[in-house]
C-alpha positions in Angstrom: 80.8 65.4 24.3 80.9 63.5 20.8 80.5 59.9 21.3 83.3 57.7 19.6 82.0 55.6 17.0 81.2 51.5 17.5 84.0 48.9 17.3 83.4 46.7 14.2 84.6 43.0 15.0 85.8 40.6 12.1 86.1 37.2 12.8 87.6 34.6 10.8 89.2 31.1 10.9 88.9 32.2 14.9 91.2 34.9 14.0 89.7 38.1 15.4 90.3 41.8 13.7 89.0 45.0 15.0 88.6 48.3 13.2 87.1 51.9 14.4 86.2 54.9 12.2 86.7 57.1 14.8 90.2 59.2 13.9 92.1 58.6 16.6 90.3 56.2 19.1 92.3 53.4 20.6 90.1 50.0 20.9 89.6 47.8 24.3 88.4 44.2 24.4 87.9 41.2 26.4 87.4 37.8 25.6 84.5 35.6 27.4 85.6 32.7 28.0 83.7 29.7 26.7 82.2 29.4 30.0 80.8 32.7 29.7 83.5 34.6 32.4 84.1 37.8 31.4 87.7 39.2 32.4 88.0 42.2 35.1 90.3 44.1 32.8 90.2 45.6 29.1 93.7 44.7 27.4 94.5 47.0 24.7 94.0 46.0 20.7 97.1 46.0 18.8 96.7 43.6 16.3 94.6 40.3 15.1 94.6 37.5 17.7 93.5 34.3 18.2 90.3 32.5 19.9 89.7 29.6 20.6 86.1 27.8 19.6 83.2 28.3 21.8 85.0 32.0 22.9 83.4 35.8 22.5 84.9 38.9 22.1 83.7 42.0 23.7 85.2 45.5 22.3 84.5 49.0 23.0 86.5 52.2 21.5 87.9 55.1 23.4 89.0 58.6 22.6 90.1 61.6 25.4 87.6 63.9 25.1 84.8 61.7 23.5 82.4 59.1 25.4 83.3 56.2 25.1 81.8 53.9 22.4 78.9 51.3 23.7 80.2 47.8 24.5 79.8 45.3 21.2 79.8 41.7 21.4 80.7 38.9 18.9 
């Protein structure tokens, strides 16, 4: 199977963007809290969102019929 391509995470101001140059991959992520607990569940990207200070965001990228992408961390 082809292997869908990394998330790239931009974060700014604590605003948080995420981009994938896979055509037609959607785009998963968590965010670690500043206590370092990671969430059970992936919630689906649909837009920029806010963080607060001291928090991490962990994305990975999905396709049917590709592997899924490695996780990334910011």
């Amino acid at each position: 199977f082809p292997v869908t391509i990394l998330p790239l995470i931009f974060v700014s101001n604590l605003k948080v963007g995420i981009a994938v140059e896979t055509p037609g991959a959607s785009i998963v992520y968590k965010i670690v809290g500043k206590d370092g607990v990671v969430p059970d569940r992936w919630e689906v990207y649909k837009g920029p969102f806010a963080i607060q200070p001291g928090q991490q965001v962990m994305s990975q990228a999905q396709r049917i019929g590709y592997m899924a992408s490695n996780v990334v961390k910011h």
